[in-house]
N, C-alpha and C positions, 0 to 999 in steps of 0.2 A: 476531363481530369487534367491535372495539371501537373505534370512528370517535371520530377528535379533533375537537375542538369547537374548534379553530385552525384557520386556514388553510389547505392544500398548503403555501404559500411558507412561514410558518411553521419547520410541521412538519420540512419538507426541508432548513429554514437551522440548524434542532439539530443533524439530523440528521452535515448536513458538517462542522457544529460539532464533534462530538463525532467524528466522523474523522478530522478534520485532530490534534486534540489529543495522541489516542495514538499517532499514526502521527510527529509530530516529532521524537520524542526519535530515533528509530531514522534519520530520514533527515538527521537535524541532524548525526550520530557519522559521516556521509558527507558531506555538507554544510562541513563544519566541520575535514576530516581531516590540512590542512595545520598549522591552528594544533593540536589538542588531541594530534598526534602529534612536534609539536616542544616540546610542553611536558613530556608523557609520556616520550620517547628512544624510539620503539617503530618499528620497519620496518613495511612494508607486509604483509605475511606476518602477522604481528604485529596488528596493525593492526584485519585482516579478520578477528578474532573480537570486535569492538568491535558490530558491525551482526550480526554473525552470531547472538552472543546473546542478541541482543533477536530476531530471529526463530526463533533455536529454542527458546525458552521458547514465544513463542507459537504451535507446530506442537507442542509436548507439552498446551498447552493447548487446543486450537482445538476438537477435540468432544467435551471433557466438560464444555466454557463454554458451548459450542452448545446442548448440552442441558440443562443450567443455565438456561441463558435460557426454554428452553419451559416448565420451571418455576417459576421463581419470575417472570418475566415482567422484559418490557428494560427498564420503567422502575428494577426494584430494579438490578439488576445495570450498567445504566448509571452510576448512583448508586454504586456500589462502585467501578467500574472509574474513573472520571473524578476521584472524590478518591483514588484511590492513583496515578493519571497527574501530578495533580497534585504530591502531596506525593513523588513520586518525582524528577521536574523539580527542583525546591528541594532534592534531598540530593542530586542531581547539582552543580547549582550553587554549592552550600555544603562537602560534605562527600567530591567527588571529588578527593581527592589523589594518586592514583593508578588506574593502567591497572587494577589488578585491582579495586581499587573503583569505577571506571567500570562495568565488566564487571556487575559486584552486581546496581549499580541499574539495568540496561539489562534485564536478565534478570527483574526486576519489570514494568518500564514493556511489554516482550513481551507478559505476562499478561492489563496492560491493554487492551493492542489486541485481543489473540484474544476477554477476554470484551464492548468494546465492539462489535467488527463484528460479532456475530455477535447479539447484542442488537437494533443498528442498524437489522440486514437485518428482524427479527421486529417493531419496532416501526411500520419502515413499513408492513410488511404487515399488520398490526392495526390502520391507522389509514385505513383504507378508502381511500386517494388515488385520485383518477378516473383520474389517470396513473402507475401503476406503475413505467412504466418508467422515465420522467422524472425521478421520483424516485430511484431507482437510479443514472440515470448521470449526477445533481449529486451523491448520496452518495458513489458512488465516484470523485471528482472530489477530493476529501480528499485521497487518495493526492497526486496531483502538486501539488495545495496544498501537500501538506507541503512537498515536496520543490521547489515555488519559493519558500517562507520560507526551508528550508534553506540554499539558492543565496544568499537575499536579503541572510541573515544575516553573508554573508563580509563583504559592503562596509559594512554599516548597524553590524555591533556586532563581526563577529570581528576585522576587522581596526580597530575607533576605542578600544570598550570591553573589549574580550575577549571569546571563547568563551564565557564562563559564563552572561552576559547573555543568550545565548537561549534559553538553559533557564529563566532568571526568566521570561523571554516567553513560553513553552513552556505552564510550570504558567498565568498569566491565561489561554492559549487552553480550558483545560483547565477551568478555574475559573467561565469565562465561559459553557463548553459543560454544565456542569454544573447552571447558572441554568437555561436554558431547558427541560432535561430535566424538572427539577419541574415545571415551568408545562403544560407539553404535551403531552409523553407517558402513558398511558395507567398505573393504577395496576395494574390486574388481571394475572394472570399469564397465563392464554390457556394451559393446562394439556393435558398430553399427552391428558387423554380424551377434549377436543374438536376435536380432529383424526384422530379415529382413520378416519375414512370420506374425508380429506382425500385428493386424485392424491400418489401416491409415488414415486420414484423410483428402479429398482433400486440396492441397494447397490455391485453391479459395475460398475454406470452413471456411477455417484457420484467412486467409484474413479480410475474413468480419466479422466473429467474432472478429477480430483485431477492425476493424475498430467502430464496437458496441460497445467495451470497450473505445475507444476512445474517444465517446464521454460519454460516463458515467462518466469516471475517470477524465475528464474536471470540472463536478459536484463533486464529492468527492474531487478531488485536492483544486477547488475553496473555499468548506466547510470549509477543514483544515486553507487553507492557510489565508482566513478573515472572519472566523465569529467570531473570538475572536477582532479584532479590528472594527466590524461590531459591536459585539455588543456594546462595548466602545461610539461608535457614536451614536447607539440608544439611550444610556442613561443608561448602563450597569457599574458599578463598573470594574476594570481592575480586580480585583481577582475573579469577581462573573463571567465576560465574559470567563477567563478561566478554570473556573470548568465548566462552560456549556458544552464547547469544550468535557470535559473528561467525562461527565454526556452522552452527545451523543455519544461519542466514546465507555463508555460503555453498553450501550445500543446497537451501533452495537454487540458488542462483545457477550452479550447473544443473541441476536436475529440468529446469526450466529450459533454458538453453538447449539442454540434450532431445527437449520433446520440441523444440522449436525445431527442432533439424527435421523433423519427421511431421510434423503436423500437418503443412501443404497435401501429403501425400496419405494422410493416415483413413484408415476404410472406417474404424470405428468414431463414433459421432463423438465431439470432442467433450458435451454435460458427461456424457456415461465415464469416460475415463476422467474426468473428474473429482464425480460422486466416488468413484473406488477410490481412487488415490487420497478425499478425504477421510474415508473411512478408515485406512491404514494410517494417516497422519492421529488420527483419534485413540487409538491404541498405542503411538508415543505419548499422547497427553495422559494417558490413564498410566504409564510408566514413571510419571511427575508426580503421581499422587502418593506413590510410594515410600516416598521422604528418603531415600540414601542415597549418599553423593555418588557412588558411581553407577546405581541405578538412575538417576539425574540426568547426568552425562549421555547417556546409552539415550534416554530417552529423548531430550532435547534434539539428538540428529535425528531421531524416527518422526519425532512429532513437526517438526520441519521440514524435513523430506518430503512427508506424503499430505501436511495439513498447510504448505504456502504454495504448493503447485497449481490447483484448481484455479486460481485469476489469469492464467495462459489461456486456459480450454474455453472458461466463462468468455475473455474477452474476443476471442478468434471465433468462437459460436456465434456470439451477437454479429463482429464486425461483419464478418463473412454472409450471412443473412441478411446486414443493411449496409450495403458499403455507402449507399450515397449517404446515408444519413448515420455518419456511425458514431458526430460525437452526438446529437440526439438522441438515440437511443442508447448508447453508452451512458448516458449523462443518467436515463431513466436508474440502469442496472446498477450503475457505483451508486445511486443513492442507497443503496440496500449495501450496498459493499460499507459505504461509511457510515450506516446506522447502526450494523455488527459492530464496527470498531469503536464506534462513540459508546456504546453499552458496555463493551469489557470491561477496561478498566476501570468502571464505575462500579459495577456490578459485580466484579470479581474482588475489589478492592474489600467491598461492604463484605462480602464472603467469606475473603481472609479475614479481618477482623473478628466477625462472629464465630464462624466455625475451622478455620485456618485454611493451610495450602491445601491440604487433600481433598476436600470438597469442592473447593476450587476448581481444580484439576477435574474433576470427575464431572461437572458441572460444563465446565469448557467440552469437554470428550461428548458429552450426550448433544450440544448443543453443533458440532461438526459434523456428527453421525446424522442428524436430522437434515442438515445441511446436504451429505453425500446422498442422501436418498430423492431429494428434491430435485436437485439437478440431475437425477439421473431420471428423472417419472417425466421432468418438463421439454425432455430431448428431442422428443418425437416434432412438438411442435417451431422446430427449430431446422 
């Protein structure tokens, strides 16, 4: 194992660093869907492959980056993935004139995320942190970072300066994430031969905890990708719908945090409290189907609270069961995390269109509930 000669806090502040950076661009194209789809002429239907292919680029990439990474080791490939995050941002911002060249560079920026997280997950686990798990669930705290910049960025630049503007802010988070990476992470690769005698976890194991993320992050993806024009239609102001976004985003982010504090030491098995916590996030989405703005409101924290915490528990299960090999097998389970998210927005897009938000909504809900049941049946083997 190769212990950094940093801090924990350090370590853990790259670490989010470089989460939050590749995960922007993808929750911004949700974030942001009022302005760059009135600039674009594109429906909603439409729309939902703007997010979609930034996560199914990175579900064709997720484990042979995985294993990429046990290779050449996270600091190289961090180093890759965060100057192409970057200079993807800037062709977003400069050189998208169009929906199908949005599309392009979304489907690069995917890439980066798949070979970041999964880098991420192996670097912490190389850098001996006394708390594991703490670590994990500020790492994965990224996510709804992203996605309260994305909210942030309606009031602060979509609606004074433009949309394009937080993609120049995109690539600095990206840029920024990239400093610290040299300074702190480990040079060595941490190669497949020294882990051979590492705890494994079976491949069918793997699997279907893929597959339980799958349809979780169907829910989380759906969250991001419309409840800020969800709210809009309820009756929501355009600036008020997306500070909600970032009001629940941060709200994941402490709720996360608050179970990282506890996780190292917690008795019950981290799928079980998962699977419940999605099943209460699932009962906020069903509060979205409602259609009125301060039912809306109410529900956007419930269905964020309890429906973006399960990627703490998902990720600290896996790692903790494979340390040596955690961005390969991490690499297996985000496939599944980012085949949910590449179907939301597609799928829910097509939904809204046909039959509107309320089915939506109740569509999302049934498909988290399946979700919390799965990870909590697949525990044992873990």
């Amino acid at each position: 194992m190769n212990r950094s000669t940093y801090s924990p806090r350090t370590v853990i502040a790259v670490a989010i660093a470089a989460a939050v950076s590749v995960a922007l661009p993808g929750f911004l194209v949700g974030g942001l869907s009022v302005q760059i789809r009135g600039e674009f002429g594109v429906a909603e239907g439409r729309y939902g492959w703007a997010m979609s292919t930034y996560f199914l680029a990175a579900t064709t990439g997720s484990i042979l980056l995985g294993r990429l990474a046990q290779l050449i080791g996270p600091r190289r490939q961090l180093t890759i993935a965060l100057i192409g995050a970057a200079g993807v941002d800037l062709c977003i911002a400069l050189f998208a004139k169009d929906f199908s060249t949005l599309i392009a560079f979304l489907a690069v920026a995917g890439l980066c995320n798949a070979a970041t997280q999964t880098a991420v997950n192996l670097g912490l686990t190389q850098a001996g942190l006394p708390r594991l798990g703490l670590a994990i669930a500020v790492k994965q705290s990224g996510m709804p970072a992203a996605s309260m910049l994305s909210g942030l960025a309606v009031p602060a630049l979509a609606l004074t300066l433009g949309w394009r503007w937080a993609f120049v802010g995109a690539a600095a988070v990206a840029l920024t994430a990239l400093g610290g990476v040299q300074r702190t992470i480990a040079r060595s690769a941490g190669p497949e031969a020294d882990t051979k005698h590492q705890p494994q976890s079976p491949l069918s194991a793997l699997m279907i905890a893929g597959v339980a993320a799958m349809f979780l992050s169907f829910g989380a993806g759906a969250l991001n990708a419309w409840v800020v024009e969800s709210g809009v239609d309820s009756g929501l102001g355009k600036a008020t719908a997306g500070i909600m976004l970032s009001v629940g985003a941060a709200l994941g982010i402490a709720i996360r945090v608050g179970w990282g504090m506890r996780l190292d030491h917690m008795r019950g098995h981290p799928f079980v409290t998962a699977g419940l916590m999605a099943c209460g996030g699932a009962i906020g989405v069903l509060g979205l189907a409602l259609r009125l703005p301060a039912t809306h409101v109410i529900a956007t924290v419930v269905a964020f609270s309890g429906g973006w915490i399960w990627p703490v528990f998902l990720n600290f299960g896996v790692v903790r069961a494979n340390e040596g090999r955690a961005a390969s097998a991490t690499g297996i389970t985000q496939t599944g995390v980012y085949l949910g998210v590449f179907a939301a927005p597609l799928t829910a897009g097509a939904i809204i269109e046909r039959s509107g938000y309320t089915s939506m909504w109740m569509v999302t809900a049934a498909a988290m509930a399946i979700g919390g049941v799965l990870m909590a049946r697949v525990s044992r083997r873990f």
